[in-house]
C-alpha positions in Angstrom: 0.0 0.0 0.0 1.6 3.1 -1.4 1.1 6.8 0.9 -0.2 9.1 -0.6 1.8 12.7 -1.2 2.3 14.9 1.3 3.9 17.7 -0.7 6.2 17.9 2.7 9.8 17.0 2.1 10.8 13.5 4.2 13.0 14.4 7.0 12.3 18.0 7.2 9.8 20.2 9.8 8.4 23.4 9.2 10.9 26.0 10.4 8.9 27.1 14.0 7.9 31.4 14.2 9.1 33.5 16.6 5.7 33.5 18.3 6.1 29.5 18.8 9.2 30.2 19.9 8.4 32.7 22.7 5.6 30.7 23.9 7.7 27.5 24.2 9.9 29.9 26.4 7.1 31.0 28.5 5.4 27.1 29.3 8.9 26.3 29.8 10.1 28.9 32.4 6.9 28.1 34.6 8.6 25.2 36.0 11.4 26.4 35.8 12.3 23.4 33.6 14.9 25.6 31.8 17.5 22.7 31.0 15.3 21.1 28.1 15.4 24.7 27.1 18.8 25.3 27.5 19.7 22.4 24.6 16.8 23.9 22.2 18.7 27.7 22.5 21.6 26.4 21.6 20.9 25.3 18.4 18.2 28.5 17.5 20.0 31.1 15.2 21.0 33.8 17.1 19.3 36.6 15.5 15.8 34.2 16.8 17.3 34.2 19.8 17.3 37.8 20.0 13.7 38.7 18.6 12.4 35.9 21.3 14.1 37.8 24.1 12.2 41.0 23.2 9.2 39.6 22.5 9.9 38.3 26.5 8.1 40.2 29.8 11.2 41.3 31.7 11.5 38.7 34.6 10.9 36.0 31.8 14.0 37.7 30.2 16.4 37.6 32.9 14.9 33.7 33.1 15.6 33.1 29.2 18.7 35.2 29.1 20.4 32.5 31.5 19.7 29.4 29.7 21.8 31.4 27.0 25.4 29.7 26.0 28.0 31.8 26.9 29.7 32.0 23.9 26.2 33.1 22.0 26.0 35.8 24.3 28.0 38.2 22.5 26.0 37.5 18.9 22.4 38.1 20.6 22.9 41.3 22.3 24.3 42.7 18.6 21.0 41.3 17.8 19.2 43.1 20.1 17.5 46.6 19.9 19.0 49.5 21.4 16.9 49.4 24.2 16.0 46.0 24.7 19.8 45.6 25.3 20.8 48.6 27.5 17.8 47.4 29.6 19.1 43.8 30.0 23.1 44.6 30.3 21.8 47.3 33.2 20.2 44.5 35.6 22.9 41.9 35.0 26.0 41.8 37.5 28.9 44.0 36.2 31.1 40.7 35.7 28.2 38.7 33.3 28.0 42.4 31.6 31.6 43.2 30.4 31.7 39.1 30.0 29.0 38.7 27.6 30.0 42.7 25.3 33.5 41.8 25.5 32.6 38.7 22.7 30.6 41.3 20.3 32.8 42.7 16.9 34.2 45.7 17.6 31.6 48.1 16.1 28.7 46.3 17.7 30.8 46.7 21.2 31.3 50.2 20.1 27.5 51.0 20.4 27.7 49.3 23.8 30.4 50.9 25.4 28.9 54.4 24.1 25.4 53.7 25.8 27.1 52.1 28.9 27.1 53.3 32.4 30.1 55.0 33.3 30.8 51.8 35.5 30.2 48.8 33.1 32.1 51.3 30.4 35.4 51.4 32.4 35.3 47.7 33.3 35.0 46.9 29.3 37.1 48.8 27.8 39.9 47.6 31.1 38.9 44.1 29.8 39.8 44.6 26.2 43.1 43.9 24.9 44.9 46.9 23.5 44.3 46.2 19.9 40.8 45.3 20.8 40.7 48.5 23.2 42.3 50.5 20.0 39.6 49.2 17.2 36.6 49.9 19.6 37.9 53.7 20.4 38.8 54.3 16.3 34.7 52.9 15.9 33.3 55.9 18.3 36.1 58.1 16.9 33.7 58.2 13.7 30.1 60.1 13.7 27.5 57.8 14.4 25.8 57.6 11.5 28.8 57.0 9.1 29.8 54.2 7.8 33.0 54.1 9.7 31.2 53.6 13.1 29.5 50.0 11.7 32.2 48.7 9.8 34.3 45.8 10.3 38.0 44.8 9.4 37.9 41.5 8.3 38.6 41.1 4.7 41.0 38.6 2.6 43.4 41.5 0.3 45.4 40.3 -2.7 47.9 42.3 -5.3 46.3 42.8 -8.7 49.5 41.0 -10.0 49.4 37.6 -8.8 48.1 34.6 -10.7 44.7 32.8 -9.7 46.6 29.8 -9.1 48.6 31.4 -6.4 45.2 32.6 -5.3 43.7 29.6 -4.4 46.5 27.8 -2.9 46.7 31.0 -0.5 42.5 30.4 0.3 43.6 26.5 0.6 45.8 27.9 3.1 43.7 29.8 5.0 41.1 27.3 5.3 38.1 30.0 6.1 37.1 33.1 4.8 35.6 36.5 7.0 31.7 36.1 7.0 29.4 37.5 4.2 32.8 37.3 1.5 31.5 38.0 -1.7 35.3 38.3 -3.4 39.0 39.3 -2.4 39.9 43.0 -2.3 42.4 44.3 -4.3 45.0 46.3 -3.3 48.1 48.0 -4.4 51.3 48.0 -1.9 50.2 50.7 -0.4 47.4 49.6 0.8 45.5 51.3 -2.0 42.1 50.1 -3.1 42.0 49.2 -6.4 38.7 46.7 -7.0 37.2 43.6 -5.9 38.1 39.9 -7.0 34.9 37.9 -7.3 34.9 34.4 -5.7 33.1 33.2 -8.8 35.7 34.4 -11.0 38.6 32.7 -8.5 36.7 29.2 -9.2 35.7 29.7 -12.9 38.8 31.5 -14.7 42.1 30.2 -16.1 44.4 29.5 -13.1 47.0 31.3 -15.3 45.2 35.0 -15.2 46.2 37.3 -13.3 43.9 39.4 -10.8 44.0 42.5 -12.7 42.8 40.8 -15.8 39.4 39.6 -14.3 39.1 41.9 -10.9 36.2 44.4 -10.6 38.2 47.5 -10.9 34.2 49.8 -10.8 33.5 47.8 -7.9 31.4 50.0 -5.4 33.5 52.0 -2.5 32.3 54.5 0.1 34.5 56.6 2.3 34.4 56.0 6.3 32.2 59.5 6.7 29.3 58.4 4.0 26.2 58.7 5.6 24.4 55.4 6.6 21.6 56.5 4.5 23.5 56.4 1.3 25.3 53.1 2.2 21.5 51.6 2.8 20.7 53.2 -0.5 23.6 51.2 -2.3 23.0 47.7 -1.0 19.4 48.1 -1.9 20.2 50.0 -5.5 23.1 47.3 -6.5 22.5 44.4 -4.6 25.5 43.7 -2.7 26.6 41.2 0.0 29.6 43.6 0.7 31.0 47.3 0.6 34.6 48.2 0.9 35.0 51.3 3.0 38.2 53.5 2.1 39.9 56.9 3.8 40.6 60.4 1.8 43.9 58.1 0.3 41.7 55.0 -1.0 43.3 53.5 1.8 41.2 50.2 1.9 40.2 50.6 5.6 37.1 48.4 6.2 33.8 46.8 4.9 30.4 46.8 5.6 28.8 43.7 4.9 24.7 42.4 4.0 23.9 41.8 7.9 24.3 46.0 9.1 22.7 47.0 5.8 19.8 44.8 6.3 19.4 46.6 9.9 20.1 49.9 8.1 17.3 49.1 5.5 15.2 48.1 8.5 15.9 51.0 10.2 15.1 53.3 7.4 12.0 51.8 6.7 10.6 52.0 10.4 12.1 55.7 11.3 8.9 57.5 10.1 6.6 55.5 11.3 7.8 55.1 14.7 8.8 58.8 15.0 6.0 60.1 13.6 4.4 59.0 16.9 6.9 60.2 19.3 8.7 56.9 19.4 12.3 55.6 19.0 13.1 52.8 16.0 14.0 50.5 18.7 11.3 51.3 21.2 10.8 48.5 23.2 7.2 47.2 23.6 7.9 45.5 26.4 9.8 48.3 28.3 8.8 49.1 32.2 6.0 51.5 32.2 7.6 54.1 34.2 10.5 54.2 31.3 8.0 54.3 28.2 5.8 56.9 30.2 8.3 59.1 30.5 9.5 58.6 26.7 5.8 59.6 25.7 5.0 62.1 27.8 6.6 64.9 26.0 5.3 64.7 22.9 2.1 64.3 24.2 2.5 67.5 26.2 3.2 69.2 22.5 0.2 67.8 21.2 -1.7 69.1 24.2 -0.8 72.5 23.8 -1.7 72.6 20.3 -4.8 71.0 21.4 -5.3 74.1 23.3 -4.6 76.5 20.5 -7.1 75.0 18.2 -9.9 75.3 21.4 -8.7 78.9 21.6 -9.5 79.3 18.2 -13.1 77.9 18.6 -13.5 80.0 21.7 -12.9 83.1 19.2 -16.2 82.3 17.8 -18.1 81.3 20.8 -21.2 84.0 19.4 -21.4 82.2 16.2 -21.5 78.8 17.8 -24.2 80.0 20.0 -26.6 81.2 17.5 -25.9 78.2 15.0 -25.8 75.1 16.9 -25.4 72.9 13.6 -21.8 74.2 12.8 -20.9 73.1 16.3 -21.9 69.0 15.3 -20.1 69.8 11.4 -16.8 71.3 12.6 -15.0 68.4 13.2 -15.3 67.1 9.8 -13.3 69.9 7.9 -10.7 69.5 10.7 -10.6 65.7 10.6 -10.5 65.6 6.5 -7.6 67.9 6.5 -5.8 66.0 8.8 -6.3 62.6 6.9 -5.3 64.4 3.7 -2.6 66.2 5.3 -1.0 63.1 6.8 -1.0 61.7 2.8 1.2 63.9 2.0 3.2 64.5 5.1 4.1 60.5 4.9 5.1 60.7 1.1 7.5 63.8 1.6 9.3 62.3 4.6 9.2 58.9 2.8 10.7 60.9 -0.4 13.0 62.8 1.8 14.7 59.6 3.6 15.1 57.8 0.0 16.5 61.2 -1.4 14.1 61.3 -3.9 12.9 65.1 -3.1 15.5 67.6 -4.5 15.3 71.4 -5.6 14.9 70.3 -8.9 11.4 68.5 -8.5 10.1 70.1 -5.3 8.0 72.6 -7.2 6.2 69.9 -9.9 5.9 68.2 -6.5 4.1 71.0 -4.6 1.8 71.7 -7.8 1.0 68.1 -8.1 0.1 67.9 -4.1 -2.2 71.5 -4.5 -4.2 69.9 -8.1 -4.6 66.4 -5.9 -6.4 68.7 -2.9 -8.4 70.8 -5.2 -10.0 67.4 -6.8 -10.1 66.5 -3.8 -11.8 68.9 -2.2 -14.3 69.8 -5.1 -15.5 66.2 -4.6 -15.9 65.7 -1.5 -17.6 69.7 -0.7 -20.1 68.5 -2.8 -20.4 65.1 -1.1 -20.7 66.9 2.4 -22.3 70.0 1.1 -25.4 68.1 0.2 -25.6 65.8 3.4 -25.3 69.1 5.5 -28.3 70.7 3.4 -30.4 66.8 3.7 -29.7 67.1 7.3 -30.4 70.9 8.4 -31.8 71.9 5.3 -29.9 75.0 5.0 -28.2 76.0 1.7 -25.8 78.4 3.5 -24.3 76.0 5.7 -23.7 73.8 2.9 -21.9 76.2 1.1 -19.6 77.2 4.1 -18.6 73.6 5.1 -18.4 72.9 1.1 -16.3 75.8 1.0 -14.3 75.7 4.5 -12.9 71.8 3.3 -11.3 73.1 0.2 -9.4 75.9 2.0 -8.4 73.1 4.8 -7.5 70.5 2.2 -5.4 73.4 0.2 -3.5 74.1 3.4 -2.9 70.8 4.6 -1.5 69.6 1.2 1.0 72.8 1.4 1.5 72.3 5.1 2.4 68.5 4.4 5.1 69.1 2.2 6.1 72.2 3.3 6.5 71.5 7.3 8.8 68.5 6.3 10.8 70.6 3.6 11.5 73.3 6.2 12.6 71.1 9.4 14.8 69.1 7.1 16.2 72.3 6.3 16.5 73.0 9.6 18.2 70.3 11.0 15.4 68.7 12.5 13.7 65.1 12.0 10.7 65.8 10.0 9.2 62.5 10.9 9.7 63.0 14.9 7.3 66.5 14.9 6.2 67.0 11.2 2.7 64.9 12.4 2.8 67.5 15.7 3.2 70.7 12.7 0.1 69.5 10.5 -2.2 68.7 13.1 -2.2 72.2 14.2 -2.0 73.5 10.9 -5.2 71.8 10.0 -7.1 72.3 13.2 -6.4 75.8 13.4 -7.5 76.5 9.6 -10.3 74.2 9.3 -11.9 76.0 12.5 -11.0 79.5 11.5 -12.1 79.0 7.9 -15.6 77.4 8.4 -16.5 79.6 11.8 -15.3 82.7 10.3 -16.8 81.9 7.0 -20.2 81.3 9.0 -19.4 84.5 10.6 -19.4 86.7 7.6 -22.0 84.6 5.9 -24.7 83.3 7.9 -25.0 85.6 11.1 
C-alpha cells in the first residue's frame, strides 16, 4: 500500500515562528524546567534568539537570558534593539555584563560601550586587549551615522599581479574566509584600493590569469564618513553582499557587509513610522511602564498644547457657535478631513526625503501636483458633504460654508504636508519625529478658522 503525497519533504519540519518560539519559552520557564530549554537555544540562530528575548516580559528575560550559551552571548545582544539591550546589560552583574560585550565585533561593542554606564564602560574597555581596546575607540572616533562607526576589518586582500593559481592555494591555506565574503579585495602596496576579485571568478577562470585581468576594478567604495543612509541606499540600489569602506587616500580601511545593511534598511524603513508618533526605531514594547511613560510624555504635552490652540481658536467664535448650533456638530469634519489628507502627503514627503528622492529640482512639480490632488479632492468631496449638511439641516448656506471651508483646509494641509517636512529638514530637525505635531495644528487651526469665520461673515 503506497502513501499518498504529502507535498512535505521527508526528513524536514516546518521551520517554528518566533511566536512559537516565545511561547515555548514562557510554558517552559513556569517550571522552571529551563534545561530542556537550555539544549533547544543552543541550536536557534542567534538573530531568533534575539527577537524571542524581546518579544519576553522582563522577569521572563532575565529567566531566558540565563539558559543562553555563553559563547552566544555576544551574537544576541548585537541582535538586540538599542533598548532591549541597555535594559538587559543594566540588571545583570557587572562581571556577566563586560563578559557577555567583550565577545561582540568591535563596532557592535562600540555602540555598547557608548550607551554604557560610566561603570560597566570602564570595566569593558579595562577588559579589552589593547588592539581590541584600540579598534573599539577608532569605531566611536567616527560620527554615528557613518559608515566608519559599523564597519568591520575582516577582509582577505590580494595584489592585482598575482596569478589565480597562487590565489587559491593561498584560500587552501587559509582554510576559512571573513563572514558575508562575496570576493578578495584588491590592493596595491600601499594599501590602496583598487577593486574587488569575485569568488566566482577565482573558481571559474584560467588559473593562469592574473587578478588585474578579471578583478572588478568599478566595484562599489564609500568613504568612512558616508552617511548610513547612502550606504542603505547602495546595497538596496546594486544588490551587494559587501562594501569596501576606504579613507581620503583610498586606503582600503574596512567593509560593511549584508547583515548591518539589512538593519540599516530596516531602520530606514521603520524611522517615520515610529517617529511620527513620538517613538524611538527601537522602542521596546515590552519596556517598564515608568520608562516608556516618560518617553511619551513629552510629545504628548506638545500635542496638548496645540490642542489648546485650536480650542482657543473655537473659543474666538463662541457668538457664532451659539446662535448656530449645527456648525458646532459639522466642525470636526473639515478639521478631521484635512488632517487625513494632510497626513498623505506629510508621509510621502518624509518617505521621499529619507530615499533622497525630493531635491530642488522637483520640489515645485511636487508641490503643484500635491495642490491639483487637494483641489480634486476637495471639489468632490464639498459637494459630497455640502449636500448631506443641506439633507440634514436643510440650510443652503451652511452647505456652502462647510463645502467651501474643506477646500481651503484641504489646500493648506496639502501645502502644510510638504512644506512643514521641507523646512525642518532644512533646519536640521527630523521631519518625521514633529512634522505629524506641525500638521495637526495646521489643520485644526485653519479648518476652525475658515468654516467659523466663514459662517461668521455669511450666515449671522
Amino acid at each position: 500500500m503506497t502513501e499518498e503525497p504529502t507535498g512535505e519533504i521527508p526528513g524536514t519540519e516546518p521551520i517554528p515562528s518566533i511566536e512559537e518560539r516565545a511561547r515555548l519559552v514562557h510554558t517552559s520557564l513556569q517550571p522552571n524546567d529551563g534545561s530542556t530549554l537550555a539544549e533547544a537555544v543552543a541550536a536557534w540562530p542567534t538573530g531568533e534568539t534575539a527577537a524571542v528575548l524581546e518579544a519576553l516580559p522582563l522577569p521572563e528575560r532575565q529567566q531566558f537570558w540565563a539558559l543562553v550559551p555563553d559563547e552566544l552571548r555576544g551574537q544576541v545582544l548585537a541582535w538586540l534593539g538599542d533598548q532591549v539591550r541597555a535594559s538587559l546589560l543594566e540588571r545583570l552583574e557587572v562581571e556577566d555584563a563586560v563578559a557577555a560585550a567583550t565577545t561582540m565585533e568591535a563596532p557592535d561593542l562600540a555602540v555598547v560601550v557608548e550607551e554604557a554606564s560610566d561603570e560597566l564602560r570602564e570595566a569593558i574597555l579595562e577588559s579589552l586587549s589593547p588592539d581590541e581596546r584600540a579598534l573599539v575607540e577608532e569605531a566611536l572616533a567616527f560620527p554615528e551615522d557613518t559608515a566608519g562607526r559599523v564597519m568591520e576589518r575582516k577582509w582577505v586582500a590580494v595584489r592585482a599581479d598575482v596569478r589565480l593559481e597562487v590565489v587559491r592555494r593561498y584560500l587552501g591555506y587559509r582554510g576559512s574566509l571573513p563572514h558575508r565574503t562575496d570576493g578578495l579585495m584588491v590592493v596595491d602596496r600601499a594599501g590602496v584600493y583598487l577593486g574587488k576579485l569575485p569568488l566566482e571568478a577565482i573558481l571559474t577562470k584560467s588559473a593562469d590569469a592574473t587578478v588585474d585581468t578579471v578583478m572588478d576594478g568599478g566595484a562599489d567604495c564609500v568613504t568612512a564618513l558616508t552617511p548610513l543612509r547612502d550606504v542603505a541606499a547602495l546595497f538596496q540600489r546594486r544588490d551587494l553582499v559587501s562594501l569596501p569602506v576606504v579613507d581620503d587616500a583610498r586606503t582600503l580601511v574596512g567593509r560593511v557587509i549584508l547583515d548591518d545593511a539589512i538593519h540599516l534598511i530596516r531602520t530606514e524603513a521603520e524611522q517615520p513610522m515610529m517617529h511620527m508618533a513620538g517613538l524611538e526605531v527601537d522602542e521596546d514594547l515590552l519596556a517598564p511602564i515608568r520608562a516608556s511613560a516618560r518617553r511619551r510624555l513629552l510629545w504628548l504635552g506638545v500635542n496638548l498644547a496645540t490642542a489648546f490652540l485650536a480650542a482657543w481658536v473655537i473659543g474666538l467664535f463662541e457668538a457664532t457657535l451659539s446662535r448656530i448650533v449645527a456648525l458646532a456638530v459639522l466642525m470636526p469634519i473639515v478639521a478631521s478631513m484635512g488632517g487625513i489628507a494632510g497626513s498623505q502627503t506629510l508621509t510621502l514627503a518624509i518617505r521621499g526625503l529619507a530615499l533622497g528622492q525630493i531635491t530642488d529640482a522637483n520640489t515645485r512639480w511636487l508641490a503643484v501636483k500635491e495642490v491639483t490632488i487637494s483641489v480634486i479632492n476637495g471639489i468632490v468631496w464639498a459637494l459630497v458633504v455640502g449636500a448631506i449638511a443641506w439633507l440634514w439641516f436643510r440650510s443652503p448656506g451652511i452647505a456652502l460654508v462647510l463645502g467651501a471651508a474643506m477646500i481651503l483646509n484641504l489646500l493648506a494641509a496639502a501645502a502644510s504636508g510638504l512644506a512643514v517636512p521641507l523646512m525642518l529638514r532644512r533646519l536640521g530637525l527630523d521631519p518625521a519625529l514633529s512634522g505629524s505635531v506641525i500638521l495637526t495644528t495646521v489643520t485644526d487651526v485653519v479648518g476652525f478658522m475658515s468654516f467659523l469665520g466663514l459662517a461668521t461673515l455669511f450666515l449671522v
